[in-house]
N, C-alpha and C positions, 0 to 999 in steps of 0.2 A: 636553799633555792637561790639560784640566778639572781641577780637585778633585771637584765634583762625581760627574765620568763613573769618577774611580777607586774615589770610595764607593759605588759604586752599582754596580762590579763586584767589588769587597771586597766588599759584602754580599750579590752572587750567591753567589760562592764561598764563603763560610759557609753560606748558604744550600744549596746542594748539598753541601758536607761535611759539616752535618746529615743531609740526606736518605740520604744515605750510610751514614752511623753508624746511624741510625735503622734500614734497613733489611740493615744488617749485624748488628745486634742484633734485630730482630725475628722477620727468614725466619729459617727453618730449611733452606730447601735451599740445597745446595753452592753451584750457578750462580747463586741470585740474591747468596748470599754474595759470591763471585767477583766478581760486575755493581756489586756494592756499593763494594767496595774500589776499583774502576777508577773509579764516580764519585767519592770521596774522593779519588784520587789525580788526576783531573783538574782539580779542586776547588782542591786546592792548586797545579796547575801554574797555573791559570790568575792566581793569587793570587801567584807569580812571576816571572809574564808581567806583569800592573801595576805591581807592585813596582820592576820595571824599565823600566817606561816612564815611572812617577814620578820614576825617579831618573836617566834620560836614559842609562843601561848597557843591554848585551846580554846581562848577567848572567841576568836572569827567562828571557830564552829558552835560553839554554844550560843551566840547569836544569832547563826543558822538555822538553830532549831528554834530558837525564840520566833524566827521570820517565817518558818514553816508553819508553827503552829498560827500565826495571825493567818495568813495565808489561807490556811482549812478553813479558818473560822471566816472571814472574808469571803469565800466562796460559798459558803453555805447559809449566811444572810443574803448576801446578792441576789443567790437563786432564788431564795424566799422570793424576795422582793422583786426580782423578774417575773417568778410567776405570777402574782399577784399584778403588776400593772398589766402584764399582757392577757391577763383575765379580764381589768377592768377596759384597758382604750383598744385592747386588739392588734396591736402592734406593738415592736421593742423602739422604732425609731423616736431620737430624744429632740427631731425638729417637730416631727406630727403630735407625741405628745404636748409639747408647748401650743402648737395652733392648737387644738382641741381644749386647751386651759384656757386659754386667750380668745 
């Protein structure tokens, strides 16, 4: 591969692990919370995935899968636990749920 073509998807992938952060700091609702996290974490897989084509190893992709699999599992606790609070306060919003604690 290029130098070029690996800075230019290094700075994808900071680029959406900004977007990421940005919007896991910004929302307030659970699922875009959730949505946030998965692009950060795709963000970085993909930044494993060059890593590794830079350095001619299978390591970035085996990583990949390592980042997938937390990923599934990450989503499928979440949901738990989304359904559950929006059972208990009725809404996903994380300002309401604090008043409602408070």
């Amino acid at each position: 591969m290029t130098p070029t073509f690996i800075e230019q998807g290094m700075l994808l992938a900071a680029v959406l692990f900004c977007l990421g952060l940005a919007g896991l700091l910004i929302r307030r609702n659970i699922i875009f919370m959730l949505l946030s996290v998965e692009i950060m974490l795709n963000a970085a897989g993909l930044a494993f995935i060059l890593g590794g084509a830079r350095w001619g190893s299978a390591d970035g992709q085996a990583m990949f899968i390592f980042i997938l699999a937390m990923a599934a599992a990450e989503v499928s606790v979440g949901l738990a636990l989304i359904l559950k609070i929006f059972q208990k306060y009725k809404t996903l919003d994380t300002d309401e749920i604090n008043r409602m604690n408070g």
